[in-house]
C-alpha positions in Angstrom: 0.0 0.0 0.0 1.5 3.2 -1.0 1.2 6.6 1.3 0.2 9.5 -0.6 3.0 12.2 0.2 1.3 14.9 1.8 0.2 11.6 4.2 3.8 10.8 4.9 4.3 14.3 5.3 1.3 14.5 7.6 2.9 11.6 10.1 6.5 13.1 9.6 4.8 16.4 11.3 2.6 15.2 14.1 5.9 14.1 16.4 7.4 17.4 15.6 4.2 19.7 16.1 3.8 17.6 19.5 7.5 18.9 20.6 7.0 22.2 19.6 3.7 22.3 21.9 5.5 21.6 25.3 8.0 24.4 26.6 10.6 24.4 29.1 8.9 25.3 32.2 5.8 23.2 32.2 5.4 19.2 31.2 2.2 17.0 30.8 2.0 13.1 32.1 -0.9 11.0 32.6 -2.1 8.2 35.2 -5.1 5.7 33.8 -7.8 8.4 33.3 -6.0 11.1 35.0 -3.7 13.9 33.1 -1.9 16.7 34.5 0.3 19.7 33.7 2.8 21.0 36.0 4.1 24.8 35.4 6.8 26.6 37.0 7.2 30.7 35.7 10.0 33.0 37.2 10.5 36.2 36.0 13.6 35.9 33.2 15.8 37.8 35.2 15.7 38.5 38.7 17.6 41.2 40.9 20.0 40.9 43.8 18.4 42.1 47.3 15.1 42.0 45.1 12.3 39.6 46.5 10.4 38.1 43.7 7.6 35.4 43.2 8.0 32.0 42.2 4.8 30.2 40.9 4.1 27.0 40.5 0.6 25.1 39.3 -1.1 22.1 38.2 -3.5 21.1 36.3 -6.1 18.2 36.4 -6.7 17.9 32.8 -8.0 14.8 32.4 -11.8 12.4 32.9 -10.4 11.6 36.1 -8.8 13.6 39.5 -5.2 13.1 40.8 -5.2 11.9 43.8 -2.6 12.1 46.6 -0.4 14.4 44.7 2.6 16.0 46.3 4.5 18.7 44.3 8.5 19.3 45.5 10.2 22.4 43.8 13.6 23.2 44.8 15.7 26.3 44.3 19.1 26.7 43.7 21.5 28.7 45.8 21.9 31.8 46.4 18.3 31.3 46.4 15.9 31.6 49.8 12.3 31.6 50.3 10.8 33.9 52.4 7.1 32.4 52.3 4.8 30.4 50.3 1.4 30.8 49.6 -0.9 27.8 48.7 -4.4 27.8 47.1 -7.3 26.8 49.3 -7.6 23.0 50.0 -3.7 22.5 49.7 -0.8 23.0 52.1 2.4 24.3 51.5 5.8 23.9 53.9 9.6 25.0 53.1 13.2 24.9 53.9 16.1 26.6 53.1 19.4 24.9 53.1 23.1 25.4 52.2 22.4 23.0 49.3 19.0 25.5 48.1 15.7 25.7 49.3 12.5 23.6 48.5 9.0 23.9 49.0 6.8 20.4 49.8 3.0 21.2 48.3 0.8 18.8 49.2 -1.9 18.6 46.8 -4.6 16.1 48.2 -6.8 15.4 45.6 -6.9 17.4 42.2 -10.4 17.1 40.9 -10.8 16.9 36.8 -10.4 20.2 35.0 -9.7 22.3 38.0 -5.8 24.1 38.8 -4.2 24.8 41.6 -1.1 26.9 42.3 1.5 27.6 45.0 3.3 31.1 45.0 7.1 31.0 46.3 8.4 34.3 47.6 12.1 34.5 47.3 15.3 36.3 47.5 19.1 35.9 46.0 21.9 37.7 47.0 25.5 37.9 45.2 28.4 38.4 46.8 29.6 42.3 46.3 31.0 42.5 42.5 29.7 39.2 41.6 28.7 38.4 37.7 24.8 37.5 37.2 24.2 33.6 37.6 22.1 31.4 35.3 19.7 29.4 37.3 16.8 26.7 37.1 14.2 26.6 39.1 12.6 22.9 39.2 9.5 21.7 40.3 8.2 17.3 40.5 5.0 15.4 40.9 4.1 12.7 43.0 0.1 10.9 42.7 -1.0 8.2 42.7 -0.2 6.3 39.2 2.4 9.6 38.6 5.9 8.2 39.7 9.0 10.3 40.2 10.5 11.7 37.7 7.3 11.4 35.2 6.0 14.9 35.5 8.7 17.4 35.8 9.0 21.5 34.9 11.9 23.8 35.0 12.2 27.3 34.0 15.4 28.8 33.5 16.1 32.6 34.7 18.9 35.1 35.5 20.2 36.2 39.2 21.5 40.0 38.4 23.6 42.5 39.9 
């Protein structure tokens, strides 16, 4: 059986159009019924001294809820959190460390089509005369049926003077 080109063409697209559709700072996985997103937005570049918000949201996208998810996002260093703010039904502790800081968002249950978001206040500080610093700001998934490592976002942003 012989493809006509523009089918070929066609399948030769889908894989690349599908690529195109995810960015760096957000990812999509799925658990039987379930789907969710999982977004992380910093500003692109951040100041030194400068408090600044960090957010972080999922969403249930698919027929079914996620259920007991947990959502970990860590920050590198020089980065420290100075509070977190969680949407209603969901709880939100943090830590800062020598090694960065991370925020533990427990979730509960995500019911279908609905979004829920965490917002990180932090701070950086460079050392006096100290270039700008790339940094990634990560955030992970948990549920159940959504295994570590499966749904993962990063967003990439600048530390300035």
């Amino acid at each position: 059986m012989r493809l006509s080109r523009g089918i070929r063409l066609s399948l030769l697209a889908l894989p690349l159009a599908g690529l195109l559709a995810c960015t760096n700072n957000d990812d999509v996985t799925g658990t039987g019924g379930a789907l969710a997103t999982l977004a992380v937005d910093v500003p692109d570049t951040v100041h030194s001294g400068v408090s600044f918000d960090i957010s972080v949201s999922t969403t249930a996208i698919g027929v079914e809820g996620v259920h007991d998810g947990v959502v970990t996002a860590t920050l590198p260093p020089p980065l420290q959190i100075n509070n977190v703010t969680a949407s209603p039904g969901t709880s939100a502790t943090f830590s800062n460390g020598g090694g960065g800081s991370t925020v533990t968002w427990t979730l509960n249950t995500l019911d279908s089509n609905t979004n829920s978001h965490v917002t990180i206040n932090a701070v950086g500080t460079l050392a006096s005369a100290a270039p700008s610093q790339n940094l990634t700001a990560q955030a992970s998934m948990v549920a159940d049926g959504i295994n570590n490592g499966e749904l993962v976002a990063l967003d990439n942003f600048v530390l300035a003077p």
